[in-house]
C-alpha positions in Angstrom: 7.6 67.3 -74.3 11.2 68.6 -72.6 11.8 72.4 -72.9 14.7 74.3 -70.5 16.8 71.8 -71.3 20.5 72.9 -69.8 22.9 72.1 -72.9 26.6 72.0 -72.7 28.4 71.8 -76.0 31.7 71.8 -77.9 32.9 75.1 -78.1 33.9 74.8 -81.7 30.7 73.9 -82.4 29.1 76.2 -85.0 25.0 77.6 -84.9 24.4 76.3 -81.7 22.4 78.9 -80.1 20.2 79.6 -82.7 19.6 75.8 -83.3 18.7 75.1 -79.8 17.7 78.4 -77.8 13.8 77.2 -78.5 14.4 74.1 -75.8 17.2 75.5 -74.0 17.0 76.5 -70.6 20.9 77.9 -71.1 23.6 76.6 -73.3 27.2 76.3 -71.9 30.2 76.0 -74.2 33.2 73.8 -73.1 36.4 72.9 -74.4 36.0 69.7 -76.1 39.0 67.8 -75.2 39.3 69.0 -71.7 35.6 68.4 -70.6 35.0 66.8 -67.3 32.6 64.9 -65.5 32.5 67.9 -63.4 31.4 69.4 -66.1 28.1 68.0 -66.6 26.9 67.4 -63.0 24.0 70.0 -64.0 23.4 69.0 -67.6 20.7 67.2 -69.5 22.4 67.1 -72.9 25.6 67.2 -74.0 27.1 67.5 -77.6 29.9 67.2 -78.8 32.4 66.6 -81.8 35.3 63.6 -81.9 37.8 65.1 -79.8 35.6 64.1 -76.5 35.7 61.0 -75.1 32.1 60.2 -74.2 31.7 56.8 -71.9 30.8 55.6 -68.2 33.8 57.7 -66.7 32.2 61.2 -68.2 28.9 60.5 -67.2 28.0 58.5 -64.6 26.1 59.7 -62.0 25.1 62.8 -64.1 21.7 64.1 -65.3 22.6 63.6 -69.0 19.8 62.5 -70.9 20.7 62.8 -74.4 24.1 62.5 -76.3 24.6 63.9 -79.5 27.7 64.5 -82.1 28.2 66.8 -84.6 31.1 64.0 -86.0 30.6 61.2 -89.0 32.3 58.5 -86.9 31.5 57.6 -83.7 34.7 55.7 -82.3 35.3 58.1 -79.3 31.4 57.3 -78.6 31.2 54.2 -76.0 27.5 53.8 -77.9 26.9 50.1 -75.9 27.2 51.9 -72.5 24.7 54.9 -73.5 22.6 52.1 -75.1 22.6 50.3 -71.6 21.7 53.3 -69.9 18.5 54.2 -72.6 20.4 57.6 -73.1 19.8 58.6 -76.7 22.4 59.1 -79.0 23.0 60.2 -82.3 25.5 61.4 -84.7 25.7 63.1 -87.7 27.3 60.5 -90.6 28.0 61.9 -93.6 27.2 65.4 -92.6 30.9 66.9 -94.1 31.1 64.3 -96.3 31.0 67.1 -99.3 33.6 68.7 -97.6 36.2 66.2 -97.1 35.8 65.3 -101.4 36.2 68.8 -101.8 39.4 68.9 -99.6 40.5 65.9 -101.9 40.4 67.7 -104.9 42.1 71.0 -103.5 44.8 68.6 -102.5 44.9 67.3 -106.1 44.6 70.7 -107.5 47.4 72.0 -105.5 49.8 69.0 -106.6 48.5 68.9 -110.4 49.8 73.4 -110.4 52.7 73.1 -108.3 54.1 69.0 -109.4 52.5 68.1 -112.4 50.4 65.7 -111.4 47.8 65.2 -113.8 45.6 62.8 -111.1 43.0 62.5 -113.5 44.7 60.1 -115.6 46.3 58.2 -113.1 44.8 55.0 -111.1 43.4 56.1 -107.5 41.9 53.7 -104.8 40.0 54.8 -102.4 39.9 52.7 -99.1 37.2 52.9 -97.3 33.4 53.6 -99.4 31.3 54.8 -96.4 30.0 58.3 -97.0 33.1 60.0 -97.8 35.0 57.5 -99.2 31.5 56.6 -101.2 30.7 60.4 -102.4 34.6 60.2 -103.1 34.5 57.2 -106.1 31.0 58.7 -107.3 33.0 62.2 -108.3 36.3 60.3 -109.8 33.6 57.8 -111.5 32.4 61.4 -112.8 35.4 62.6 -113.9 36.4 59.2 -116.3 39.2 58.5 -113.6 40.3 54.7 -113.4 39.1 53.9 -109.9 40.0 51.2 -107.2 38.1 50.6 -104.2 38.8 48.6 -101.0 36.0 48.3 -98.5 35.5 44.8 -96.3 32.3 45.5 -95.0 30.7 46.5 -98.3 31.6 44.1 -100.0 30.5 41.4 -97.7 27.1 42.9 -97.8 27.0 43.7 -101.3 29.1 41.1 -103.4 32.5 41.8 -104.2 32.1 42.9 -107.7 33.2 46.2 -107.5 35.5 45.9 -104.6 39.0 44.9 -104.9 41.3 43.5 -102.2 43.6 46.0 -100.4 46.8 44.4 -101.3 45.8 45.0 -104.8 44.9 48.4 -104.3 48.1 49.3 -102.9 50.3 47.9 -105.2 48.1 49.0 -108.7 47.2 52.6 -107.3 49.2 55.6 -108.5 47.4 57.4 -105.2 46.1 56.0 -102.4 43.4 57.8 -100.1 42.3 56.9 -97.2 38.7 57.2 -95.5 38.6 53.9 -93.1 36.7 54.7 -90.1 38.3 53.6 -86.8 37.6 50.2 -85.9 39.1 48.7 -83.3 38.1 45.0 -83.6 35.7 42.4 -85.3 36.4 41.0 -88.3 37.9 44.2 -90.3 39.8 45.8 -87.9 41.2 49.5 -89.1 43.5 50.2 -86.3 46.9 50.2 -87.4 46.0 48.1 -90.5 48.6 50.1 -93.0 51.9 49.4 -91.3 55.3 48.3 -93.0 53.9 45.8 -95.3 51.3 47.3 -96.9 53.6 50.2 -97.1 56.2 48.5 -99.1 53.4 47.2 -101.6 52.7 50.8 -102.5 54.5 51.6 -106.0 57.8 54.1 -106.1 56.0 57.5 -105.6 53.2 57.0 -105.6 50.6 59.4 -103.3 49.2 58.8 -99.9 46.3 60.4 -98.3 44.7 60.4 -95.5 41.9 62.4 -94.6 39.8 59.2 -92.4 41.7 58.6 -89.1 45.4 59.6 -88.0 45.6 55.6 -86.3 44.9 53.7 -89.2 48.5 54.6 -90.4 51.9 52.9 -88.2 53.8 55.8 -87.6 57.2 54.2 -87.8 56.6 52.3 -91.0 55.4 55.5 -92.1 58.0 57.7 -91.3 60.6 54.9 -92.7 59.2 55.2 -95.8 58.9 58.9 -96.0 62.7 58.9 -95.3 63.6 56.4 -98.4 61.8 58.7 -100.7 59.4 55.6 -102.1 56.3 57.3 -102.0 55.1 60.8 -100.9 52.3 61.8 -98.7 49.5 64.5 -97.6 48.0 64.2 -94.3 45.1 65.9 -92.4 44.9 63.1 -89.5 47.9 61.9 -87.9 48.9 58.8 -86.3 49.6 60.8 -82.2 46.7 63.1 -82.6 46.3 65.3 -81.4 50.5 65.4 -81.0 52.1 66.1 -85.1 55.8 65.2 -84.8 57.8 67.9 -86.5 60.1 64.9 -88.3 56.8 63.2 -89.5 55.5 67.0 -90.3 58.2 67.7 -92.3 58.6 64.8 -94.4 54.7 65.1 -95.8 54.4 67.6 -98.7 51.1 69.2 -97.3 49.2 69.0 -93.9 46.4 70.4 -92.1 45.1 69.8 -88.7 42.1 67.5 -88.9 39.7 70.1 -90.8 39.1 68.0 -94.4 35.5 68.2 -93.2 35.9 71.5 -92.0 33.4 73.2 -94.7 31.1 75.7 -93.6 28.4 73.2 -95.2 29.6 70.2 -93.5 29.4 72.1 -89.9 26.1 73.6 -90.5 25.0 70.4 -91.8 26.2 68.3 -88.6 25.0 71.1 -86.2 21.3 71.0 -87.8 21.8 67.0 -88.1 21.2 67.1 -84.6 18.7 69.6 -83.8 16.3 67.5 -85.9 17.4 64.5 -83.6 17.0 66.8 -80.3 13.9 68.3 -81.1 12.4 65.0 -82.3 13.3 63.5 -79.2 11.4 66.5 -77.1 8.7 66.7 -78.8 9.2 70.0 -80.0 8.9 71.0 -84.1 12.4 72.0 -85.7 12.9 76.1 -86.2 13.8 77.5 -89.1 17.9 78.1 -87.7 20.3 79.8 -89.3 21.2 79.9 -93.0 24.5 80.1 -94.7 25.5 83.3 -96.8 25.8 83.4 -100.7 29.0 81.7 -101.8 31.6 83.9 -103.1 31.6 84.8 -106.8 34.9 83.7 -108.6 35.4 84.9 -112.5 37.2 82.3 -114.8 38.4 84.8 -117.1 40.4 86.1 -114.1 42.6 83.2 -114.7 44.9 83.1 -117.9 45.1 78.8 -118.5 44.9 77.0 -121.6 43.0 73.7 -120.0 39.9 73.3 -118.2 41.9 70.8 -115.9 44.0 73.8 -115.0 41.6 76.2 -115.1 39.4 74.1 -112.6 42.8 73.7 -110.1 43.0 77.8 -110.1 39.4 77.8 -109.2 39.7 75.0 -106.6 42.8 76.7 -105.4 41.2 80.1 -104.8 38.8 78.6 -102.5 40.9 76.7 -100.4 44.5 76.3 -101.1 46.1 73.8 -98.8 49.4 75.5 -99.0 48.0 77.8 -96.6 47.4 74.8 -93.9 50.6 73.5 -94.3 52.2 76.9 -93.5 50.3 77.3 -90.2 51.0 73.8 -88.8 54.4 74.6 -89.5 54.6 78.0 -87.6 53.1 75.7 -84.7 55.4 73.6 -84.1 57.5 74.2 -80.5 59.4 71.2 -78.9 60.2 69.3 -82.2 56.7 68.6 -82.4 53.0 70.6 -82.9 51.7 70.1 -79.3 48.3 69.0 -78.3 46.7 72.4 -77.2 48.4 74.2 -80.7 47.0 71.6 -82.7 43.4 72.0 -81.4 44.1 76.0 -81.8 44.4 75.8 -85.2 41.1 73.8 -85.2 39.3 76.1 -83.3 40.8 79.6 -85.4 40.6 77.4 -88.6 39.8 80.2 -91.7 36.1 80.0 -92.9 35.8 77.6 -95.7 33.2 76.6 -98.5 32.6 73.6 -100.6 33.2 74.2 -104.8 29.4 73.6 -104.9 28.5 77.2 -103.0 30.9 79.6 -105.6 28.8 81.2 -107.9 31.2 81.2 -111.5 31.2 84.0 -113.7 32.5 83.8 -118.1 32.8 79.8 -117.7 34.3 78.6 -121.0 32.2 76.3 -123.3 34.9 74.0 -123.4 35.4 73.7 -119.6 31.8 73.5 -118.6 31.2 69.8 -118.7 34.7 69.3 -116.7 33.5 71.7 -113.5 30.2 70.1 -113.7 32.2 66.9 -112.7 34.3 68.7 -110.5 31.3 69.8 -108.5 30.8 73.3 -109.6 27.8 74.8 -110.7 28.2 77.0 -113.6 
């Protein structure tokens, strides 16, 4: 059993304390990106989330025993070292999953009231069917949207029926979102893997998203083709993270500051994702923690539309409208670019957020009721 354990976590980290009090000796929060090996010369776990680099140079010669991260991916995790070292580590994959679909649909929402964009009866690949990408193609699928998917890995396991090519993908999709995890090498390499020629595949405006990782994008290429007008694009990673470039900033229609997966959900989720790996590992039973408040109420007949596609966009919209991102990151900009320490500010002061599954929906149409079902509501 291992009690007054002496913690040091993320400081954006949400529900520590009353996750982890019961085997904490003390908890100390740190900034994530700035944490030292200093830091942890009188610490036995340490958690974190993906803006840490966690390898040899961090800990060495400390008394960390345990590694965990409140993160899906674990690319900023040198996981071979830890292993060599028999320090535990886990992570938390798929824990915002939820999250980042809902941030998908807000995105479409948005486009579909303010563009026209009716997304639902256009062709979307998804790149990358992990468990966003994965939960992702399950709602369209429920939706009756014409879906394209693109994942290596999967399809090497699995067979490829299902799977298309990514070539394909890009040149047949009317939108194009990305959840590829960051890999740097072996056999499907992610790093910089959509660069000027996959670019130019991608059909006269069509729709980019990424909401996976900032580097699986070439900036140049990028910004060249934002420039030409071919296609148009909404970002929440970006390619210099945690550095935006105020040219690439203001050529995307909307962008936020890598918080897709920002839910209150998907945090909570992640947080208690590794409790139940911490208290496992000390031989201690799991407390209750903390639970999430009621979802807020929202009243379709507040909302004067004539479709349930539009109907459900309002709704989306009134829980998280990524219009309002956009207009923070750019207020941040100073330098001709968002800088590194504003960028993680508007991380860290990021506006509470639920998932469409937590609102509670008052005088739902008949006609509409099927369609939010799909969406993810529960009416």
């Amino acid at each position: 059993m291992a009690t007054g354990l002496r913690i040091v976590a993320d400081e954006n980290m949400p529900h520590v304390e009353p996750w982890f009090d019961a085997v904490a000796a003390s908890i100390t929060r740190v900034a994530g990106r700035s944490l030292t090996h200093a830091d942890l010369k009188d610490a036995d776990v340490l958690l974190v989330r993906s803006v840490t680099k966690v390898n040899k140079d961090l800990l060495a010669g400390t008394p960390v025993r345990f590694v965990g991260s409140a993160t899906i991916g674990t690319d900023h995790v040198d996981t071979a070292w830890l292993a060599e070292q028999n320090i535990p580590f886990h992570h938390a994959p798929g824990c915002n999953a939820q999250s980042v679909v809902d941030w998908v649909l807000s995105v479409f929402a948005r486009l579909h009231l303010d563009a026209d964009l009716n997304w639902w009866q256009k062709t979307i690949g998804v790149v990358g069917a992990g468990n966003v990408g994965g939960l992702l193609v399950k709602r369209l699928n429920a939706l009756g949207v014409r879906t394209l998917v693109c994942d290596p890995p999967r399809a090497e396991r699995e067979g490829h029926a299902g799977f298309t090519d990514l070539d394909t993908l890009l040149s047949a999709a009317d939108i194009v979102c990305l959840h590829a995890p960051l890999v740097r090498d072996g056999n499907h390499p992610t790093l910089g893997m959509i660069g000027a020629e996959q670019l130019a595949k991608l059909k006269p405006g069509a729709w980019l998203l990424n909401a996976g990782r900032g580097s699986v994008i070439q900036e140049a290429p990028l910004q060249q083709v934002l420039d030409a007008g071919h296609i148009q694009a909404v970002l929440d990673v970006w390619p210099d993270e945690p550095r935006v470039s105020e040219r690439l900033l203001n050529s995307v229609v909307h962008a936020s500051p890598h918080v897709a997966g920002y839910s209150q959900e998907g945090k909570w989720t992640g947080t208690r994702m590794l409790a139940e790996a911490l208290y496992a590992w000390a031989g201690e039973p799991l407390p209750q923690g903390p639970d999430l408040p009621e979802g807020p109420s929202l009243d379709a007949a507040f909302f004067n539309t004539d479709t349930p596609e539009r109907l459900g966009s309002e709704l989306i919209q009134a829980l998280h409208d990524p219009a309002r991102d956009s207009v923070a990151m750019h207020q941040s900009v100073t330098d001709g670019a968002i800088q590194p320490a504003d960028f993680d500010l508007l991380r860290k002061q990021y506006p509470q957020r639920r998932e469409i599954g937590a609102a509670r929906l008052a005088n739902v149409p008949e006609r509409a009721r099927d369609w939010f079902c799909a969406l993810g509501f529960k009416p």
